[in-house]
C-alpha positions as a printed Julia matrix, in Angstrom:
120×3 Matrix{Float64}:
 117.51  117.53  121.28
 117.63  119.93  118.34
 116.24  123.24  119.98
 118.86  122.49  122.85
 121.88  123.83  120.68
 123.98  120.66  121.07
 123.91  119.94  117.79
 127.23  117.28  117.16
 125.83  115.67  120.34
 122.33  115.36  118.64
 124.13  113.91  115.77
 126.23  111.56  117.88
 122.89  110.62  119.05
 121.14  110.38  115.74
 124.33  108.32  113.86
 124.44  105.83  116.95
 121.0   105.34  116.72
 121.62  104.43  112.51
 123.62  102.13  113.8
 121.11  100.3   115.57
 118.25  100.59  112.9
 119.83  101.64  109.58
 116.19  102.65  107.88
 115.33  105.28  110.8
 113.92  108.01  108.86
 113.57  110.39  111.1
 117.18  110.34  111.98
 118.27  110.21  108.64
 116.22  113.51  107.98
 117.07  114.96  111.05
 121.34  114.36  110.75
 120.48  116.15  107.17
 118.63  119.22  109.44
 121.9   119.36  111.07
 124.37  119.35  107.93
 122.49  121.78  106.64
 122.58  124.22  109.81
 126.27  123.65  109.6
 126.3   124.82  105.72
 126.88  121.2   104.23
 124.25  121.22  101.61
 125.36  118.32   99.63
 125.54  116.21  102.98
 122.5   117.5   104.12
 120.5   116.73  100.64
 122.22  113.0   101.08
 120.72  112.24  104.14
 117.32  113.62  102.87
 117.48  111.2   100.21
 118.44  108.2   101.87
 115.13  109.19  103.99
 113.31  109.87  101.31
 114.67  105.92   99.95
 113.2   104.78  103.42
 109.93  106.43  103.05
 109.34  108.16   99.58
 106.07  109.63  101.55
 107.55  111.19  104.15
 106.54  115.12  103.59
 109.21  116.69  105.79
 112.3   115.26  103.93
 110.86  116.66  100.84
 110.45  119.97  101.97
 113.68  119.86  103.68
 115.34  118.59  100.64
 113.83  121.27   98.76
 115.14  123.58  101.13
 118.55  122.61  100.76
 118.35  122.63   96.46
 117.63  125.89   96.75
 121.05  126.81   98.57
 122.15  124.94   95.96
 120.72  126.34   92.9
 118.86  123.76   91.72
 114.85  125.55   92.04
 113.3   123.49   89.63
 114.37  120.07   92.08
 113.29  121.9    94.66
 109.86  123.06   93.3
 109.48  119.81   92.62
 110.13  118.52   96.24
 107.71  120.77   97.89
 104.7   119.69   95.26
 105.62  116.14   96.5
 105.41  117.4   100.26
 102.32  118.96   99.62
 100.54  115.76   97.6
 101.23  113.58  100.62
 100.27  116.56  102.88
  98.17  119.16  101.24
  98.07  120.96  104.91
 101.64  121.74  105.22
 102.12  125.2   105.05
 105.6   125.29  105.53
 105.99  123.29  102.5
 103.31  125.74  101.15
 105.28  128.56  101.94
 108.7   127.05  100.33
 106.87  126.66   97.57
 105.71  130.16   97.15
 109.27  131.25   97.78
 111.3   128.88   95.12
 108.65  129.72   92.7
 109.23  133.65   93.38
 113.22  132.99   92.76
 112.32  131.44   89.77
 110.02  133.89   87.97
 112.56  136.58   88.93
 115.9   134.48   88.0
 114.04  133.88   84.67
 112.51  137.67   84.2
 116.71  138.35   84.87
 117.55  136.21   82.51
 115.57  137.37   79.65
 115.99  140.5    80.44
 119.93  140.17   79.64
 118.55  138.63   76.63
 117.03  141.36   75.66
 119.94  143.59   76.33
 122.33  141.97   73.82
């Protein structure tokens, strides 16, 4: 339903189908793959956490939620999120991968930052 491009009818879809089982992870994390296609960060990391309160295993709303802290600013939550996606699945490379990235923004937001220090 996602690859089809119909994304507010996949959310229809995924919100109707809260109502019928409020603790549906998979819709919770997918409505929050949707927010954050349509730039709503903040909604998007709510629904991740709600399905991360469902299931606090489940490795794809960690690495999504990481995703989405990074548009966000916050790299040391989301460094955090993919080490928890990759502890319940060591195998996940896309988690792997996120990982490598946030940690890359980090050491060169912090080389930056001394940098400036240094400047003063």
């Amino acid at each position: 339903m996602l690859r089809q491009g119909g994304l507010k009818e996949a959310k229809r879809h995924f919100l109707e189908a809260l109502v019928i089982n409020q603790r549906y992870e998979e819709a919770l994390n997918n409505i929050g793959i949707i927010s954050y296609s349509e730039g709503k960060y903040n909604e998007a990391i709510d629904y991740y956490l709600k399905a991360l309160k469902v299931n606090p295993d489940y490795p794809d709303a960690h690495n999504n939620l990481g995703v989405a802290m990074i548009s966000i600013g916050r790299m040391d939550d989301a460094i955090s999120h993919f080490k928890k996606a990759l502890i319940i699945n060591p195998e996940y490379e896309g988690a792997f991968g996120n990982l490598k990235k946030a940690l890359k923004i980090k050491t060169d937001s912090d080389k930056k930052g001394n940098n400036m220090k240094k400047e003063k």
